[in-house]
C-alpha positions, 0 to 999 in steps of 0.5 A: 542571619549573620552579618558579614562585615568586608573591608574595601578600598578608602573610596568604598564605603563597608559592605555587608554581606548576609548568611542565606543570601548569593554570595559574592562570584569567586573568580577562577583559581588564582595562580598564588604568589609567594614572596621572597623569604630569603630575608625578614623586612623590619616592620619595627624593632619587635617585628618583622615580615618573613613572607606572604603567600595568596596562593590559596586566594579563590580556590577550591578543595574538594569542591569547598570554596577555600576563603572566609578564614577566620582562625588558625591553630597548630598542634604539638605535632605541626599539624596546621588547621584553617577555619573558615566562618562559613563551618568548615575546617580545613587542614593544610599540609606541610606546604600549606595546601589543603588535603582535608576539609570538615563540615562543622554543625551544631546540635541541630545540624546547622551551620556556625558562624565559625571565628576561634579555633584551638586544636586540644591536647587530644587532637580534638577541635575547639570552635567558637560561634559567634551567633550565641556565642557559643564554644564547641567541642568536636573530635577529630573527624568533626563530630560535635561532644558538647558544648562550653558553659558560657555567661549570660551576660556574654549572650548576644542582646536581649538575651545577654549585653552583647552587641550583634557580630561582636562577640567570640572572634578569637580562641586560645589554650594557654601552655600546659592546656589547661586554661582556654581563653576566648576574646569578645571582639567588642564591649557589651553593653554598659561597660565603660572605658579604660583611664585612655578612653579605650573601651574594655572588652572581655575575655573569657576564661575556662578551666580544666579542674585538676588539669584534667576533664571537662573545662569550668568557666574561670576569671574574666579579664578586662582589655582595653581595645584601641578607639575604633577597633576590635578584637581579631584573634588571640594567640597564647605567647607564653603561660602569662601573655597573649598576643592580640590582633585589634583590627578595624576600618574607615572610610578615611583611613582604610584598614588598620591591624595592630599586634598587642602583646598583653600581660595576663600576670599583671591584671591577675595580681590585680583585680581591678586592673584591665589588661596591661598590653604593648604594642609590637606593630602597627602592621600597616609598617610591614611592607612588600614591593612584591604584594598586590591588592585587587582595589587601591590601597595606602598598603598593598600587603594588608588585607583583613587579617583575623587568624593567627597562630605560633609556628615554633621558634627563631634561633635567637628565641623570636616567635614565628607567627603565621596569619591569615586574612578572611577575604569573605569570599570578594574579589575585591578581598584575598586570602593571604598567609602572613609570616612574622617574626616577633620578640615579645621580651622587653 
């Protein structure tokens, strides 16, 4: 059984939802809302908002519920794929409609609680789980090759020292495919903080030996997420830097989403050091006249973001981001698309 954790409005307190039980009634086809792209909205200096779009909000494709977007990913081709933690995967079409949807299993057919997605050289499929965890390797059509070498120590308590819903939420391949990143969304058990307080979460690394075959377990990196959050996603910048979703939620404060930019060099020349990270935006500053949110909300725009992928390039070198929430499958929640523009140089 798996916990599901829902974001709701600052009166509400946090559901939980669980694997095998009824899931939550999706309402009818929503007719979708796209804002205005004639122009970015600054959110900071560093990012902006391009759009947003809930035109996939409690749909259906092929009788598959359209929701629970957990991950993102694009190929060299631009090729979109949206993962769901309910073990499907859908992919989008230039107008970022479904027109193909996989069912994910395991080695005994069973279904995956389905949180990090890359899209590999061959075209293939990366997939995390976070029940183990695990990192799975399908073909094309879905079909399961294998799985990853993971550290016991990263296996969810009593079996490792990590904690229940807390472990590979986010996935990323490096340029040149050759180093696989997976981010645990919170700290295992025993280890300590940064010099801020801020606890430090691992991400994992894999490498391909000679730039070819099967991924190796590589280095691990220490990250200090902020107080309160987690780890959402990970999405390669460059061949040194990731950038990094924290999310979380209270009572009091509502939903907050963080965008990090994380500095992999730095940590690498020093192996005692966490990862040195910047904030580029506190996405709470994006702002829309144009977005609605089903239950009341100190911003409208934010839902709970978990996937995240680079789409190509600005003119004037910004990356083009798009992400996604998981709206696990509520009507008190949406599935929103979310376009950035972000500088990641200093």
């Amino acid at each position: 059984m798996r916990a599901r954790t829902t974001f709701v409005s600052l009166a509400a307190v946090l559901v939980t939802a669980v694997a095998g039980a009824v899931p939550a009634t999706a309402a009818a086809p929503a007719p979708g809302h796209t804002a205005n792209h004639d122009s970015d909205r600054p959110c900071t200096p560093d990012v902006s908002l391009a759009g947003f779009s809930d035109a996939l909000d409690k749909t259906y494709f092929q009788g598959s519920y359209v929701g629970n977007l957990s991950a993102l990913a694009r190929d060299s081709g631009g090729r979109t794929a949206a993962l769901s933690d309910r073990s499907l995967l859908f992919t989008l079409d230039a107008q970022r409609k479904p027109e193909r949807v996989l069912r994910l299993a395991d080695e005994n057919g069973k279904d995956l609680d389905s949180e990090g997605l890359v899209i590999d050289r061959d075209g293939g499929y990366l997939v995390t789980s976070e029940t183990e965890p695990s990192v799975r390797r399908y073909d094309r059509d879905g079909k399961l090759l294998g799985a990853l070498p993971v550290p016991d120590e990263l296996r969810v308590a009593p079996a490792g020292r990590a904690q229940l819903n807390q472990t590979f939420e986010g996935l990323t391949l490096l340029p040149g495919g050759n180093t696989l990143v997976a981010s645990m969304e919170g700290a295992l058990s025993g280890d300590g903080t940064d010099d801020q307080g801020r606890p430090l979460v691992r991400f994992q690394t894999w490498q391909r030996a000679g730039g070819h075959g099967e991924f190796g377990l590589g280095r691990q990196y220490a990250y200090p997420v902020d107080k309160t959050l987690g780890v959402s996603e990970v999405t390669a910048a460059d061949e040194s830097h990731l950038l990094v979703l924290e999310r979380g939620f209270s009572a009091t404060t509502g939903l907050t989403v963080r965008l990090y930019l994380a500095d992999l060099s730095a940590a690498r020349t020093d192996a005692g050091r966490p990862v040195p990270k910047r904030l580029l935006a506190d996405l709470g500053g994006c702002t829309s006249p144009d977005a609605h949110h089903p239950t009341p909300q100190p911003n409208p725009l934010l839902d709970n973001v978990e996937g995240m992928t680079v789409t190509g390039r600005e003119p004037d070198g910004r990356l083009k981001l798009l992400l996604v929430s998981d709206d696990n499958q509520s009507t008190r929640q949406v599935t929103r698309l979310y376009e950035l523009t972000v500088r990641v140089c200093d």
